[in-house]
Z-matrix of the N, CA and C atoms (Angstrom, degrees):
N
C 1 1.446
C 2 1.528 1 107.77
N 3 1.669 2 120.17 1 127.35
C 4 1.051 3 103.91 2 172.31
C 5 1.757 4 124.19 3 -73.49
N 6 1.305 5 110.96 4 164.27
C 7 1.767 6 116.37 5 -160.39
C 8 1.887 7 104.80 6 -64.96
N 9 1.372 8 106.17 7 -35.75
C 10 1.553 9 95.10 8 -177.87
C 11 1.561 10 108.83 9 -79.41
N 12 0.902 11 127.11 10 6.08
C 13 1.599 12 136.33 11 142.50
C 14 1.321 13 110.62 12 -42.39
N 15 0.967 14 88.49 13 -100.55
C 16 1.799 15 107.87 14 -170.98
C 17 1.534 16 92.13 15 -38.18
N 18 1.493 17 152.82 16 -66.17
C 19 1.455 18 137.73 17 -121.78
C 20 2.234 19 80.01 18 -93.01
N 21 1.025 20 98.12 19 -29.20
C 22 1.964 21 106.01 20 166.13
C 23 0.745 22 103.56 21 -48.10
N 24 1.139 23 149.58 22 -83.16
C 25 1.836 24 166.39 23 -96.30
C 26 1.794 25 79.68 24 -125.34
N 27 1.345 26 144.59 25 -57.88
C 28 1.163 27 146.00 26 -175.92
C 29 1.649 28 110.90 27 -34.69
N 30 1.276 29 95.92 28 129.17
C 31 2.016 30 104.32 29 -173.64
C 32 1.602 31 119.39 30 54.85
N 33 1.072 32 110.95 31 32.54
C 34 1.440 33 113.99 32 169.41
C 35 1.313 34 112.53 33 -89.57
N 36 1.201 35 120.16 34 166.42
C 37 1.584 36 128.10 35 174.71
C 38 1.753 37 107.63 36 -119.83
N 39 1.330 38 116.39 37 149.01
C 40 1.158 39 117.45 38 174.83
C 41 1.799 40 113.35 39 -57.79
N 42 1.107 41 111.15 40 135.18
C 43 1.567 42 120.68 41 169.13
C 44 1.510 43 85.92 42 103.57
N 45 1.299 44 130.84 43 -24.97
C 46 1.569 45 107.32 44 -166.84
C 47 1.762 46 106.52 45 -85.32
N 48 1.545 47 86.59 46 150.81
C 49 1.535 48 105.00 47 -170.74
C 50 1.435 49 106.91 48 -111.39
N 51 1.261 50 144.59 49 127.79
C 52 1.710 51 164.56 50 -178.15
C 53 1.495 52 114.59 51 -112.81
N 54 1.139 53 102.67 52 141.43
C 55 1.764 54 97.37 53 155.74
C 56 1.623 55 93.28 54 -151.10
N 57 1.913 56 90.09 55 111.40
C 58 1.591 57 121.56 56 151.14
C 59 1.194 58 145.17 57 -52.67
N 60 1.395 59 130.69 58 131.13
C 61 1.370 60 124.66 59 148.51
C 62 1.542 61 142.08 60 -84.71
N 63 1.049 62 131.79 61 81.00
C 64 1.375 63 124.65 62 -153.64
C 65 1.508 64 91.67 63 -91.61
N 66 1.708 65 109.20 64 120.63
C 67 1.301 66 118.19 65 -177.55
C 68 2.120 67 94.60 66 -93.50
N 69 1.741 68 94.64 67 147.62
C 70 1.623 69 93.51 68 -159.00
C 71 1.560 70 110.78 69 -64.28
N 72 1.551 71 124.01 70 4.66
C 73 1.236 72 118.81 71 -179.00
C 74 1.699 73 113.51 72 -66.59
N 75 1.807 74 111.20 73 -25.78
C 76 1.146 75 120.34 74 -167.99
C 77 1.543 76 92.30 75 -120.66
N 78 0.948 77 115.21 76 21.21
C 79 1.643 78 116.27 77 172.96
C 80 1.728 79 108.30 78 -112.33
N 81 1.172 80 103.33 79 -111.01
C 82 1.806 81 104.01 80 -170.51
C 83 1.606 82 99.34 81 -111.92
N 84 1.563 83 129.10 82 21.60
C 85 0.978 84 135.47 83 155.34
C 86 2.061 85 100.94 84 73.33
N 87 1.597 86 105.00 85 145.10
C 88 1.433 87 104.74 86 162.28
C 89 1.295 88 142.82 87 9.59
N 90 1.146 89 116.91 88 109.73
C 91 2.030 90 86.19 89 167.60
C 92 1.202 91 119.49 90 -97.68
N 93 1.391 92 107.47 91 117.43
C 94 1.508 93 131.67 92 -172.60
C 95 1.744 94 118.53 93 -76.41
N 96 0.937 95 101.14 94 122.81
C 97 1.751 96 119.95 95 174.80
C 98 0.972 97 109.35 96 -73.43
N 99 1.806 98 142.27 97 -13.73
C 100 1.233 99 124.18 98 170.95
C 101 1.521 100 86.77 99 -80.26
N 102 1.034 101 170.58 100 99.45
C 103 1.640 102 152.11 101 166.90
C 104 1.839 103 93.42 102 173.62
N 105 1.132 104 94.15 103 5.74
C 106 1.552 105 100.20 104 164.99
C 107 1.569 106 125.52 105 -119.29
N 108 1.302 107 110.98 106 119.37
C 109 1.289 108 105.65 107 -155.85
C 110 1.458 109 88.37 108 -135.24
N 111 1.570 110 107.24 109 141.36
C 112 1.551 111 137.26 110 179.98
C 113 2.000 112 97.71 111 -119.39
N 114 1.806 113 98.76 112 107.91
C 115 1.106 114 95.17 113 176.07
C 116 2.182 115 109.92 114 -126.05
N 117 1.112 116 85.47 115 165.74
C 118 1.492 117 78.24 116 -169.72
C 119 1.520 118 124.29 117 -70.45
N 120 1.718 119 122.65 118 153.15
C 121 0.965 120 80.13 119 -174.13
C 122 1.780 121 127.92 120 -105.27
N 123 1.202 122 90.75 121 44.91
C 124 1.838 123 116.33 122 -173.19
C 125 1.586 124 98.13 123 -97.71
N 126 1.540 125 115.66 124 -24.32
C 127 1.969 126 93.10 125 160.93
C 128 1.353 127 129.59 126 -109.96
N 129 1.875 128 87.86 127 41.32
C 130 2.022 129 91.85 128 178.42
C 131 1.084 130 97.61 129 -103.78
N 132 1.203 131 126.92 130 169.16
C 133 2.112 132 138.01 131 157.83
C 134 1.407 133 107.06 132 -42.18
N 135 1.296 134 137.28 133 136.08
C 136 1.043 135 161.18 134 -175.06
C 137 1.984 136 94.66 135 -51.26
N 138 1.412 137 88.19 136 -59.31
C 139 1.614 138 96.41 137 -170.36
C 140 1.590 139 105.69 138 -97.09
N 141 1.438 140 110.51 139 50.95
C 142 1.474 141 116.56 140 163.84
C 143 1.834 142 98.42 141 -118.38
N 144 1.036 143 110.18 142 108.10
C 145 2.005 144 121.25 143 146.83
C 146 1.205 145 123.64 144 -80.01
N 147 1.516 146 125.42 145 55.51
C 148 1.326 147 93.09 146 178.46
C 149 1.366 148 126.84 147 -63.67
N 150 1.599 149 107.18 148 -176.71
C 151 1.477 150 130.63 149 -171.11
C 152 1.597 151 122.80 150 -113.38
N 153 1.111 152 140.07 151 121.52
C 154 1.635 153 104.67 152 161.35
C 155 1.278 154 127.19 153 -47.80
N 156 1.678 155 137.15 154 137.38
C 157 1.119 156 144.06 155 -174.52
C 158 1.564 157 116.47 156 92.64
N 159 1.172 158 119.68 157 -38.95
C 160 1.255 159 121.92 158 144.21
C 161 1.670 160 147.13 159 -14.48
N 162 1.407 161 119.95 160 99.07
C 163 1.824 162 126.82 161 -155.46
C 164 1.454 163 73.27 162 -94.83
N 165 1.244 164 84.90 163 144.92
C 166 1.603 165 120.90 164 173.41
C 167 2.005 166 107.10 165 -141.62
N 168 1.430 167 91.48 166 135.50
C 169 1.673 168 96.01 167 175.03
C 170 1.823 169 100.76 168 -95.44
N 171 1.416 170 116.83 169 129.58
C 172 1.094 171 137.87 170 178.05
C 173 1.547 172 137.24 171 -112.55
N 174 1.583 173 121.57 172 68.77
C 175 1.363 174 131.11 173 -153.97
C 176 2.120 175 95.17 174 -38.99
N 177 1.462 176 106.46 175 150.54
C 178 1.435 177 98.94 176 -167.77
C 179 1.994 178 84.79 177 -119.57
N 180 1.316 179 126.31 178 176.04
C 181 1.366 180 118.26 179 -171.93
C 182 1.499 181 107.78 180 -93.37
N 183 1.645 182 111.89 181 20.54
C 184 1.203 183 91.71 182 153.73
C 185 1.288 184 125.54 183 -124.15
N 186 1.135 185 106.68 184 29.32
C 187 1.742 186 128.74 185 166.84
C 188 1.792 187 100.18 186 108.33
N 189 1.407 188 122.92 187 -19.99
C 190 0.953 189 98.62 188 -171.46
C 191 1.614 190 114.39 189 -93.36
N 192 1.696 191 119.99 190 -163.86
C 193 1.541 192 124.33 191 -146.02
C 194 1.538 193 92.25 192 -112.82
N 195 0.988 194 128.03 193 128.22
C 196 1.723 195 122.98 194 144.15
C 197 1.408 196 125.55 195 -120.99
N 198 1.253 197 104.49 196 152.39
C 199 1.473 198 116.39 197 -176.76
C 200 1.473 199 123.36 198 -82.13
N 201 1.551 200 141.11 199 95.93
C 202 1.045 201 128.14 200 -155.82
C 203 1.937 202 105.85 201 -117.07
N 204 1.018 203 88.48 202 176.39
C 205 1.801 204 85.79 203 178.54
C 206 1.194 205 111.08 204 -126.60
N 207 1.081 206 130.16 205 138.00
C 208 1.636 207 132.31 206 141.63
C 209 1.534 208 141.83 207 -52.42
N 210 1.845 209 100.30 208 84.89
C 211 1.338 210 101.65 209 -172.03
C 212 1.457 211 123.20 210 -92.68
N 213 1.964 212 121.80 211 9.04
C 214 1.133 213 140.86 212 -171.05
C 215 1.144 214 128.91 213 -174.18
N 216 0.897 215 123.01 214 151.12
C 217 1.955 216 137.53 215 -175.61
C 218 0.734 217 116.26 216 -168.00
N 219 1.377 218 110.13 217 120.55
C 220 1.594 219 147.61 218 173.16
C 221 1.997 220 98.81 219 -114.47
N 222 1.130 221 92.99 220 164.55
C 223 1.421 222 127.34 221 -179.54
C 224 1.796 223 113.17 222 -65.45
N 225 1.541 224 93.99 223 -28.13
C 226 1.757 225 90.07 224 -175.95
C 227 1.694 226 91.40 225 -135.33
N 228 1.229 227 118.21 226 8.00
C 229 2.005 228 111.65 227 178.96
C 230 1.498 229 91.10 228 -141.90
N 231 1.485 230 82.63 229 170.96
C 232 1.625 231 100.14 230 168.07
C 233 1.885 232 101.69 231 -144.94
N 234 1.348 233 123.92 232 148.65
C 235 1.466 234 124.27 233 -156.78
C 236 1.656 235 89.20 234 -105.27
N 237 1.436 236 151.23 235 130.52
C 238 1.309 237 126.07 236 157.94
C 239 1.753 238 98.50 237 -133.23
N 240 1.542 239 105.99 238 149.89
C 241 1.311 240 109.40 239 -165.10
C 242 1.468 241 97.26 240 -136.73
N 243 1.291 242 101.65 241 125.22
C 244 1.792 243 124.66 242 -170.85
C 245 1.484 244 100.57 243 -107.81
N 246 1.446 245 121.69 244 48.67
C 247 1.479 246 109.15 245 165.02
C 248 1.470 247 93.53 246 -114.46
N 249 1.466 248 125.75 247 161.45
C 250 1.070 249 139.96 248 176.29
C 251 1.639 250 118.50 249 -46.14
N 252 1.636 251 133.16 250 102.15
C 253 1.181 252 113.69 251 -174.63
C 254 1.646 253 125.34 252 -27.40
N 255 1.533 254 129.37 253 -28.48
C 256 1.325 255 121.49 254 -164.73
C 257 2.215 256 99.08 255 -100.53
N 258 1.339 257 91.08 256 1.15
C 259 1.537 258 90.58 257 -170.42
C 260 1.800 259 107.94 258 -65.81
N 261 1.760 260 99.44 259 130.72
C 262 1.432 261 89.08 260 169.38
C 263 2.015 262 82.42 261 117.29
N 264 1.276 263 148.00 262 -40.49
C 265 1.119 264 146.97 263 -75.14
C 266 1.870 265 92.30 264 -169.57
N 267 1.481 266 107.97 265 96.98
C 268 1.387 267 94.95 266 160.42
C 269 1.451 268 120.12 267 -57.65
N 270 1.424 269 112.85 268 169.79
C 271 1.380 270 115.37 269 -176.14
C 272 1.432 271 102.87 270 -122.21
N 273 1.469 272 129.03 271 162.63
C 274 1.395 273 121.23 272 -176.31
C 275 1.830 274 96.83 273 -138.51
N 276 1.017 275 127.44 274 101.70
C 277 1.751 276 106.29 275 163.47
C 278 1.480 277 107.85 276 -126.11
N 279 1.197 278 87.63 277 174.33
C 280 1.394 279 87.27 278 179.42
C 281 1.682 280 121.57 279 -129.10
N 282 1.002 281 116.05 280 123.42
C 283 1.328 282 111.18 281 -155.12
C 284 1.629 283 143.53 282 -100.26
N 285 1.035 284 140.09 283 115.68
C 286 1.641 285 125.53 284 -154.66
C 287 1.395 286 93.48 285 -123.68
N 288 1.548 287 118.53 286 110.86
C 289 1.386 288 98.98 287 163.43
C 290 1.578 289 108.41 288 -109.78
N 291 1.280 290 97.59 289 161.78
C 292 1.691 291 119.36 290 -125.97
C 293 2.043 292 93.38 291 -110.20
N 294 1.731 293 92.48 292 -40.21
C 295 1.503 294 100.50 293 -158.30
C 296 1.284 295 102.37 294 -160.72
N 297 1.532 296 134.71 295 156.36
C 298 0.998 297 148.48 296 -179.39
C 299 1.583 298 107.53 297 -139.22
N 300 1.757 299 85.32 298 130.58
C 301 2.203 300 84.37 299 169.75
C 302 0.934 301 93.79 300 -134.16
């Protein structure tokens, strides 16, 4: 759960209804430009096209998986950006809590 959640949801009463602003510092944080990466496109699979908008899974060097996107294409690069789609991005909900345990 992100943190401006919870401090939202904090002192409410059941039946009451809110509508929040979760500014992105307490949401999915910044969107960061180191987390943007322009790679060529001579070290993708032959039979990869990407697209703009397009998630792609991206082995990282320490074995594990990330989820990146396609924010560009060119002829000799491809742009992919591993920040959280909502990063960068106030949040708005609105909230009813229902029940408490």
């Amino acid at each position: 759960m992100i943190p401006g959640f919870e401090g939202a949801v904090r002192g409410m009463q059941v039946g009451q209804v809110k509508t929040v602003t979760i500014p992105a510092e307490e949401a999915y944080g910044p969107h960061n430009e180191d987390m943007v990466l322009v790679v060529e496109r001579d070290n993708l699979p032959e039979n990869l096209n990407p697209v703009v908008g397009q998630q792609l899974q991206m082995q990282q060097e320490n074995g594990n998986t990330a989820v990146v996107a396609v924010t560009d294409v060119s002829d000799t690069t491809i742009t992919l950006d591993a920040n959280h789609p909502l990063a960068g991005k106030a949040l708005i909900f609105e909230i009813e809590l229902v029940e408490m345990k």
